[in-house]
C-alpha positions as CSV (number, residue, x, y, z in Angstrom):
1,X,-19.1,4.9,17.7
2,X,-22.1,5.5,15.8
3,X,-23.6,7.2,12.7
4,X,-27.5,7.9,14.1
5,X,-28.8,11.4,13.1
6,X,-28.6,13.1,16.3
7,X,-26.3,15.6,17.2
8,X,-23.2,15.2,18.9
9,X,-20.3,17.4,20.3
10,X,-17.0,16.6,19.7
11,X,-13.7,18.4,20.6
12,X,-15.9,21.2,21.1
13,X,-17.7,21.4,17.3
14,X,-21.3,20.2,17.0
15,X,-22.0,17.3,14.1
16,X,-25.4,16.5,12.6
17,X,-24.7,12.9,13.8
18,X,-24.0,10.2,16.4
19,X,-19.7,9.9,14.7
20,X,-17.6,8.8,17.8
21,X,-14.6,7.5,15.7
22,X,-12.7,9.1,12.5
23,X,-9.4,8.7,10.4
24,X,-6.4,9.9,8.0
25,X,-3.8,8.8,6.1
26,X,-2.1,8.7,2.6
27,X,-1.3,6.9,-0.3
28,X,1.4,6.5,-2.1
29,X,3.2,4.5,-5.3
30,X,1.8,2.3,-7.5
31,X,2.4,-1.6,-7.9
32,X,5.0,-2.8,-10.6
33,X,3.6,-6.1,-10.3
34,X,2.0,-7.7,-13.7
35,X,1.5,-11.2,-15.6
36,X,5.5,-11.8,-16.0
37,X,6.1,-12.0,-12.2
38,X,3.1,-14.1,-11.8
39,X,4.2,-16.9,-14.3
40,X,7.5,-16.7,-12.8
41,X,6.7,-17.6,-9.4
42,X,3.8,-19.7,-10.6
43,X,6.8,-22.1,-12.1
44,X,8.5,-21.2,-9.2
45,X,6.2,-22.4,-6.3
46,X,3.1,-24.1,-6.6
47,X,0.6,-21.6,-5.5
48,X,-2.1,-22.8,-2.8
49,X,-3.2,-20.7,1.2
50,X,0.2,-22.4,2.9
51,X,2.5,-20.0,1.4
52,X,0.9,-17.3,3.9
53,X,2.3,-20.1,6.3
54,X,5.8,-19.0,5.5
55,X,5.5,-14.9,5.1
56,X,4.5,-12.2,7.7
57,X,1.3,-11.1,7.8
58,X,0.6,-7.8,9.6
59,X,-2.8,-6.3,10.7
60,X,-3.3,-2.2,10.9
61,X,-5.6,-1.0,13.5
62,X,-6.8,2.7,13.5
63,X,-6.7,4.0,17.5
64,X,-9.1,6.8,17.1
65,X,-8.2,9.0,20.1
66,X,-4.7,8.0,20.3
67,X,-3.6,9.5,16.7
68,X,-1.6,6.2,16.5
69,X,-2.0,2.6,14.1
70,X,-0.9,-0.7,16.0
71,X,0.7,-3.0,13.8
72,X,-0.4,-6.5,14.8
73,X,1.9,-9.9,13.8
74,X,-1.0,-11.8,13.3
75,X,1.2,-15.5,13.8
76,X,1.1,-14.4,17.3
77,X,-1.2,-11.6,17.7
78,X,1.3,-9.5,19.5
79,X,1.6,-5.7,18.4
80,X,5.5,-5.3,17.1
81,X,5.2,-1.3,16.6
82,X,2.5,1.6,17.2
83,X,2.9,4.8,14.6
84,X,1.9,7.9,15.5
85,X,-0.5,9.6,12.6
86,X,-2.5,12.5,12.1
87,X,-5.7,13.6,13.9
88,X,-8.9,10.8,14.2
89,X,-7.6,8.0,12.2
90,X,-10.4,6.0,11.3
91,X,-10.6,4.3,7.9
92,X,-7.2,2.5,6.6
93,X,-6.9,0.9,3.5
94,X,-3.5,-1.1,1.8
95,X,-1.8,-0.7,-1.8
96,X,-2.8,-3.7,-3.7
97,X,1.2,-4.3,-3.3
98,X,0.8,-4.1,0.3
99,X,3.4,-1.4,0.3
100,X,1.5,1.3,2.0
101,X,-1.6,2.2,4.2
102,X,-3.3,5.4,3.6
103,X,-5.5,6.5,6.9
104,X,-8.0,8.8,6.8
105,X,-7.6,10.9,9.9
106,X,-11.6,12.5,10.5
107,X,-10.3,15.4,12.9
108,X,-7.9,16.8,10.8
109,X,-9.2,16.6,7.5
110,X,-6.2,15.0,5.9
111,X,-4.5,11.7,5.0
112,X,-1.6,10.1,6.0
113,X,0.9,7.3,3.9
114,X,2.9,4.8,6.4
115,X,5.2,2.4,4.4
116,X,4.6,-0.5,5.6
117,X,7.9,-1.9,5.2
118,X,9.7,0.9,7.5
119,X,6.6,1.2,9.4
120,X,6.9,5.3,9.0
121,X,5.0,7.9,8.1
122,X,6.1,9.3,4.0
123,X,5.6,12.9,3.4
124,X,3.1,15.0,4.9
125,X,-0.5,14.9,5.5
126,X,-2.5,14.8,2.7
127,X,-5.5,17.4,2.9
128,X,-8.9,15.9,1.5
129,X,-12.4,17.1,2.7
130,X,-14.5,18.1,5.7
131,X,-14.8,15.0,8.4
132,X,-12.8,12.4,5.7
133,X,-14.1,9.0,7.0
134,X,-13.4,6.0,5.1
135,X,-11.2,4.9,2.0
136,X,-10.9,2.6,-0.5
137,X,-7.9,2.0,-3.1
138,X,-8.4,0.9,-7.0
139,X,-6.9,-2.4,-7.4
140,X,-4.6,-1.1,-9.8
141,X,-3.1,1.1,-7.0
142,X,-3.2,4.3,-8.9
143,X,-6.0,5.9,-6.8
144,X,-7.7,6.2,-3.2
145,X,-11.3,7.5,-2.7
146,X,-11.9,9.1,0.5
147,X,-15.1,9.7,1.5
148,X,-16.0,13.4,3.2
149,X,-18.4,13.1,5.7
150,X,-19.1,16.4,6.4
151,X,-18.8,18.5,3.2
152,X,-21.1,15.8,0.9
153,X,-18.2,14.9,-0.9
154,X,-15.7,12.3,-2.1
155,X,-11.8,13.1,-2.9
156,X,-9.6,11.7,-5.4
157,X,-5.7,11.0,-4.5
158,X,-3.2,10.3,-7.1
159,X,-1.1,7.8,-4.9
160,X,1.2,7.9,-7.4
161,X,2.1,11.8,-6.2
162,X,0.2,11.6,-3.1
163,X,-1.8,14.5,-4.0
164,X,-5.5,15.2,-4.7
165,X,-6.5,15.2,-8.0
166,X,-9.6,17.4,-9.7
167,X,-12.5,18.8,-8.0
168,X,-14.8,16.9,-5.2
169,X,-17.4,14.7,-6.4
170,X,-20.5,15.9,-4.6
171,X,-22.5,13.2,-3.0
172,X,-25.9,15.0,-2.2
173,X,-29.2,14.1,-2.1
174,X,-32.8,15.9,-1.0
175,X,-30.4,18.3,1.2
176,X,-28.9,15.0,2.6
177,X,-24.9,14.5,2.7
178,X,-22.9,12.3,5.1
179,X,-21.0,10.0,2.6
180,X,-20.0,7.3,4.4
181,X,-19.0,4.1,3.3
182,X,-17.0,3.0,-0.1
183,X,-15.9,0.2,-2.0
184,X,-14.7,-0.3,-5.6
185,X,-15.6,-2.7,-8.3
186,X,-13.0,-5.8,-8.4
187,X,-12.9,-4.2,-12.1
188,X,-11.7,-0.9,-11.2
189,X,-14.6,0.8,-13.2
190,X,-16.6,1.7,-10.4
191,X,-16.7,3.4,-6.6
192,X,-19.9,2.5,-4.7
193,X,-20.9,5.0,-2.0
194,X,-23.5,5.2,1.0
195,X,-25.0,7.8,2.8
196,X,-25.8,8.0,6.4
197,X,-28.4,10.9,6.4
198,X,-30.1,9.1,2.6
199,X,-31.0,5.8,1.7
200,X,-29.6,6.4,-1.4
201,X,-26.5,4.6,-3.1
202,X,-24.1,6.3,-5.3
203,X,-22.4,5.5,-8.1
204,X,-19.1,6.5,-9.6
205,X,-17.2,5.8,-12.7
206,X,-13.6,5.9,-12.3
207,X,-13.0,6.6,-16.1
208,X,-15.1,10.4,-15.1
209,X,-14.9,10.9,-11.8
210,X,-18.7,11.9,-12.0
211,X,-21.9,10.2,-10.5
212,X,-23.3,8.0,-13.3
213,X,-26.1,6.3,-10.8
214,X,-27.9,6.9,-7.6
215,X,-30.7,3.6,-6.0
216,X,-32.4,3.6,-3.1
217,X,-31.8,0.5,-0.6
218,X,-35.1,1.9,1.2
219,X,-33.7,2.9,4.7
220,X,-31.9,5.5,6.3
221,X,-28.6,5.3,7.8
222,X,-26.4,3.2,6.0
223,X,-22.8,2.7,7.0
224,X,-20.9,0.5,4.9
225,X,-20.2,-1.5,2.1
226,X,-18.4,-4.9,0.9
227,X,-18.3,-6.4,-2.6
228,X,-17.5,-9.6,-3.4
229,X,-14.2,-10.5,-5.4
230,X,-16.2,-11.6,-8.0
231,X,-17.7,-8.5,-8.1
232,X,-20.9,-9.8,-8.1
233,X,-22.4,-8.3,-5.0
234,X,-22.3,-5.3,-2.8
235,X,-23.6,-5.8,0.6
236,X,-24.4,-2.5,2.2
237,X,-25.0,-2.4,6.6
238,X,-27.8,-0.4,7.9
239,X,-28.7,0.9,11.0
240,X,-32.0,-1.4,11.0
241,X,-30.2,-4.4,12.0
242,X,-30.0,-5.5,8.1
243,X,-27.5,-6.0,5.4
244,X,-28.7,-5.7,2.0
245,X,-27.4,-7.2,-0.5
246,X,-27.4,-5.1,-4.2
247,X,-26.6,-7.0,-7.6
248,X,-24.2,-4.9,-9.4
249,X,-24.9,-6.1,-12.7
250,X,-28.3,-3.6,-12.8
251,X,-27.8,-2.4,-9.3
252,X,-31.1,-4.3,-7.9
253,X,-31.2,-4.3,-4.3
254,X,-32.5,-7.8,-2.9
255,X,-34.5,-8.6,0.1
256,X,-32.4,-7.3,3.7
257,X,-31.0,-10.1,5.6
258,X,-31.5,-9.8,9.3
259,X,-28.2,-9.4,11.5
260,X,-27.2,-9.3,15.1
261,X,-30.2,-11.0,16.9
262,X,-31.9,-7.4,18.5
263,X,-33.3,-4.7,16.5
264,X,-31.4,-1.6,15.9
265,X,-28.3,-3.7,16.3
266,X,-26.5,-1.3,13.7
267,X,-24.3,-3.4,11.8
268,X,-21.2,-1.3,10.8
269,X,-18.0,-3.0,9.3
270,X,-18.5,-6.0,6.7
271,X,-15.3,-8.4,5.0
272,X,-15.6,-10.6,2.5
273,X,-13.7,-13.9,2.8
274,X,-11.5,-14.2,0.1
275,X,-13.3,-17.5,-1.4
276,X,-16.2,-15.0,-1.5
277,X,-18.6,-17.6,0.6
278,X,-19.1,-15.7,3.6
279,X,-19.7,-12.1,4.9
280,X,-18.8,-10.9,8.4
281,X,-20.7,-8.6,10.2
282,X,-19.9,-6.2,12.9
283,X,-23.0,-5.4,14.9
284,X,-22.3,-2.0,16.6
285,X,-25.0,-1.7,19.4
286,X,-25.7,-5.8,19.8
287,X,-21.8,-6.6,20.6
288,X,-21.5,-9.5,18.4
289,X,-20.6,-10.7,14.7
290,X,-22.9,-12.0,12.3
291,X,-22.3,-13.9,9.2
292,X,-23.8,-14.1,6.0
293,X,-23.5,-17.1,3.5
294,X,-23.3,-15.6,0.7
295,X,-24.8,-18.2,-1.8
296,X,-28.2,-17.9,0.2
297,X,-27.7,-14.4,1.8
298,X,-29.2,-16.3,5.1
299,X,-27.2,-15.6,8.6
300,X,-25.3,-18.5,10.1
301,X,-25.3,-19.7,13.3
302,X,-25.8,-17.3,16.6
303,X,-24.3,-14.0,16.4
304,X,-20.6,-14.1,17.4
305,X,-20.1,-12.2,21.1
306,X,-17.8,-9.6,20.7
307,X,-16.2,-6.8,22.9
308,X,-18.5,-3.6,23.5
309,X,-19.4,-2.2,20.0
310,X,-17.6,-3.8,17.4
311,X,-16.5,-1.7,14.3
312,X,-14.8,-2.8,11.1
313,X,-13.6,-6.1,10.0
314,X,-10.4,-7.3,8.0
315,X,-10.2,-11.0,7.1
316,X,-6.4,-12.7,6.9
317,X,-5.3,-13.6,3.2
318,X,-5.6,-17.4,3.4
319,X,-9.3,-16.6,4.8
320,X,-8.4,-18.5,8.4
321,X,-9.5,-15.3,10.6
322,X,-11.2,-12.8,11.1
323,X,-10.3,-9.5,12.8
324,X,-12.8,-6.8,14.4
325,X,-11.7,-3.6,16.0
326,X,-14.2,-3.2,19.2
327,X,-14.3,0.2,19.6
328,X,-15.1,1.1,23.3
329,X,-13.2,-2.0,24.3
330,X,-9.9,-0.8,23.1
331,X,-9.1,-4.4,21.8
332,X,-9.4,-6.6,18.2
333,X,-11.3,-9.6,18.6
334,X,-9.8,-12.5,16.7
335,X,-12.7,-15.1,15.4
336,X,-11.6,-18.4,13.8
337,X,-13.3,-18.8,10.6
338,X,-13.8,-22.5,10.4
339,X,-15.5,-22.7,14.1
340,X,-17.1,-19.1,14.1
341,X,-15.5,-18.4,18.0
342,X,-13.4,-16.1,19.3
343,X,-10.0,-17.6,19.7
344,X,-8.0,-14.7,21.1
345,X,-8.1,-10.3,22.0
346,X,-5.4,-8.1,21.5
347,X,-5.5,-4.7,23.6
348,X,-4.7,-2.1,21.1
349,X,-5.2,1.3,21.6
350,X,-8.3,3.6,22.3
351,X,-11.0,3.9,20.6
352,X,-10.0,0.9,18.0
353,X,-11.5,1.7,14.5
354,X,-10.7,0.7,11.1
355,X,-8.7,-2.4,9.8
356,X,-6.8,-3.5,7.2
357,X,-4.7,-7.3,7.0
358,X,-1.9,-7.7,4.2
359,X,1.2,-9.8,3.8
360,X,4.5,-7.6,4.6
361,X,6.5,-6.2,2.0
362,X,10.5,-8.4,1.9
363,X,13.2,-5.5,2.1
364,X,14.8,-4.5,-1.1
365,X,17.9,-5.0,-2.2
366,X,21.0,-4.4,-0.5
367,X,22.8,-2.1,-3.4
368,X,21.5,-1.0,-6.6
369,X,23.9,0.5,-9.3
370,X,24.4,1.1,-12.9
371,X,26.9,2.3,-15.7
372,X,27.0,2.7,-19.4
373,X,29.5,0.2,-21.5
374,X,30.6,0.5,-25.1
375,X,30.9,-2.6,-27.6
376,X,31.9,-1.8,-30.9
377,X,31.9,-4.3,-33.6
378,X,33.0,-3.3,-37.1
379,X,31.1,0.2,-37.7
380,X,28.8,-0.7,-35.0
381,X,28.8,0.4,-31.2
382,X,26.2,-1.1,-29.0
383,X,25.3,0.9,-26.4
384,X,25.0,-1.3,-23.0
385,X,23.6,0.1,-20.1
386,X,24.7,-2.5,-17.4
387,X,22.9,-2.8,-13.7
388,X,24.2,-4.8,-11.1
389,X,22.9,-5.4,-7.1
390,X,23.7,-7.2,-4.2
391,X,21.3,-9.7,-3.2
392,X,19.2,-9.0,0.3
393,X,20.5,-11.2,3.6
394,X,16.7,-11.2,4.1
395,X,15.2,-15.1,3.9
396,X,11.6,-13.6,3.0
397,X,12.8,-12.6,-0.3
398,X,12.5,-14.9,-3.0
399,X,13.8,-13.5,-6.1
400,X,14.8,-9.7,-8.1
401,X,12.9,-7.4,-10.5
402,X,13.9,-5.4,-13.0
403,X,12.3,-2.6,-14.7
404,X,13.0,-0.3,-17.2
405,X,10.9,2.6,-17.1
406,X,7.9,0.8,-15.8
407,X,7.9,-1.9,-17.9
408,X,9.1,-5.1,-16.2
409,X,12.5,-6.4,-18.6
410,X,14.0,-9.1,-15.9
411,X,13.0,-11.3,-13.5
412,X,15.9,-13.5,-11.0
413,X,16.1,-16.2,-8.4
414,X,17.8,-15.5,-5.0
415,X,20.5,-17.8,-6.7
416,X,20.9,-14.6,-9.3
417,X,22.8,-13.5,-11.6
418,X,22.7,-10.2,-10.2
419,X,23.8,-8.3,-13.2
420,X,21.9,-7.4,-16.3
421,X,22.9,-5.9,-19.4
422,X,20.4,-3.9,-21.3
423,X,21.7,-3.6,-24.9
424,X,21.2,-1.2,-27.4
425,X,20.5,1.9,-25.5
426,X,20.1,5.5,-26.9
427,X,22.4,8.2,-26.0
428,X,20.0,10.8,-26.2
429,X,17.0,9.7,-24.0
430,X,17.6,8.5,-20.4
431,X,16.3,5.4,-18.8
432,X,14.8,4.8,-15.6
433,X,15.2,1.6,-13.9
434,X,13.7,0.4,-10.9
435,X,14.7,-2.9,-9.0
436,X,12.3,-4.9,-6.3
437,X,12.5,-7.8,-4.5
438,X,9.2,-10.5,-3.7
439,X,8.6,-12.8,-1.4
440,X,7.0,-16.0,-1.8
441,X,3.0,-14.2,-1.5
442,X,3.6,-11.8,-4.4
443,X,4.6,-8.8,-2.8
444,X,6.8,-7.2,-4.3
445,X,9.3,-4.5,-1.7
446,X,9.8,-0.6,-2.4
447,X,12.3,0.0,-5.5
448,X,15.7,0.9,-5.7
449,X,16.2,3.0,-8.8
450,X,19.0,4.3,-11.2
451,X,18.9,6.7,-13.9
452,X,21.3,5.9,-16.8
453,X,21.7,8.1,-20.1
């Protein structure tokens, strides 16, 4: 599982480099989630790590050659359900609502959308470039970037349609392609991109979909990419047993921080922890874990041992673990954050890859309905267009929203009411509304929807 500039056969085609592992997947649907819900569960619950305590948390593993995702409970690190996906899943990424992982599946050249609440695959593959490797999703959920490792490009998905929107972006450089690693600014603004085959960086503006910078780090071979959720940061892994870190506000790369313990110990996979204090490493050819403080960009500690060559990383919401796909081992290492060790493995399937961790959706709603009332007073008629649900037996769920064509108009506790009148309604143009539940961590379930005119 490596991206070294030698040639390699696999499934009988010939690749320009050392690529043992691959993915695909889709995306789909956009969060309805905005400031209203958050000040209603901020008066609702005081907010602090311990209400992960209390909601499911799931982790998505990639298995390469199986075509399949495990879906790990990480409260017992037992894997509750394996879906079968398209050819070479590799890179996974969640919806900002948690709602859906899109996998990038290398040997077919598509993407494939599991909802994450069913734990099924939604609609069909979605076709991106040559070799797609790894993804990353805006953090407003309207858009995944999938990087094409063999064509030099990057694709655009709507996730809102599931489809591919506008032309490629070409990534290419001195005859180089190889995109490889992405990650997107906390902002939204920008995609950063690295290239295996270049030691140059790309830069993309979401606003254009067109390259508006390209630095050089200095080496060959880069792999990945993490930013910090300050957006501060990038740290970029490179086959030279190094990490550099780059300061996105002028794009200044700083002095490369030595991982892994060995030369050439090809760091791959890097996660941030959510405090944004530490970086973990995944060293490919050394079999271990680095990290990286990230107020002094100095390693701590001894490199973590790990199964035979780690991959990618995923860190749990409160920031309490770390998981790292190990690629030939066929199992996810699980490393406690506060002590650095590795406190449990969890056979998955084989050839492990990417990784993505993220609180699971609550169910919806039971029932979902709506008609259209009358009330006339005088020479007046108020046109009512009345909704009405039956609550979900689920104990995850926490409370109801309501929208009316994407704009969030009421917000419940499990204690209801579960009716809602919506007064004043025109005859003449239809409304769509849209009801979710949440559960205590902000995520918000798939919507039930009615359409009244």
């Amino acid at each position: 599982m490596e991206i070294k500039n030698v040639p390699i056969t696999q499934a009988g085609v010939t690749m320009k480099s050392r690529i043992d592992f691959n993915s695909g997947c889709i995306g789909l649907l956009r969060s309805f989630f905005n400031g209203a819900v958050a000040l209603f569960i901020v008066l609702l619950l005081t907010w602090s790590t311990s209400v992960y305590a209390d909601t499911l948390v799931y982790a998505y593993v990639a298995n390469f050659s199986d075509n399949t995702v495990s879906v790990i409970d990480t409260s017992t690190n037992t894997i509750i359900r394996t879906i079968p996906v398209d050819g070479g899943p590799n890179g996974v990424a969640l919806t900002p609502d948690n709602r859906f992982l899109y996998v990038v599946c290398y040997a077919n050249g598509t993407v494939s959308v599991i909802d994450t609440s069913s734990g099924t695959v939604v609609g069909s593959p979605i076709r991106v470039g040559f070799e797609p490797y790894f993804i990353a999703i805006t953090p407003n959920g309207a858009y995944a970037y999938v990087t094409n490792f063999g064509d030099g490009t990057v694709s655009v998905i709507d996730t809102n349609t599931n489809t591919v929107v506008g032309s490629p972006i070409s990534i290419y450089d001195n005859n180089n392609y190889e995109p490889i690693g992405i990650a997107i600014t906390p902002n939204g603004e920008f995609v950063y991109v690295t290239t295996n085959s270049s030691d140059d960086i790309y830069v993309i503006s979401t606003s254009s979909n067109t390259v508006v910078d390209t630095f050089s780090i200095g080496e060959l071979y880069s792999s990945y990419i993490a930013i910090t959720p300050n957006g501060a940061t990038g740290y970029v892994s490179n086959y030279y047993s190094n990490v550099y870190p780059i300061d996105l506000s002028n794009n200044s790369v700083g002095s490369p921080i030595f991982v892994g313990g060995v030369s050439d110990a090809y760091p791959i996979g890097i996660a941030i922890t959510p405090n944004g204090q530490f970086a973990y490493v995944a060293n490919d050819y050394a079999d271990n874990a680095s990290v990286i403080n990230t107020g002094s960009n100095t390693v701590v500690g001894s490199p973590i041992s790990l199964g035979i060559q780690p991959y990618l990383v995923a860190i749990t919401p409160n920031g309490e673990f770390a998981y790292i796909s190990n690629y030939i081992s066929n199992y996810v290492s699980v490393i406690n954050t506060t002590s650095n060790t590795v406190v449990d493995t969890i056979q998955v399937g084989t050839k492990p890859a990417g990784i993505a961790i993220g609180a699971v959706p609550p169910p919806p709603a039971d029932s979902f309905a709506g008609k259209v009332l009358k009330s006339r007073f005088l020479t007046q008629t108020n046109r009512i267009h009345q909704l009405s649900w039956t609550a979900s037996s689920s104990p995850a769920v926490v409370g109801y929203n309501l929208y009316r064509n994407g704009i969030l108009i009421f917000t419940t506790g499990v204690s209801g009411p579960y009716t809602y009148n919506d007064n004043n309604r025109s005859s003449k143009v239809s409304d769509i509304y849209q009801l979710t539940t949440f559960n205590a961590s902000h995520v918000e379930s798939s919507y039930l929807s009615v359409v009244l005119q």
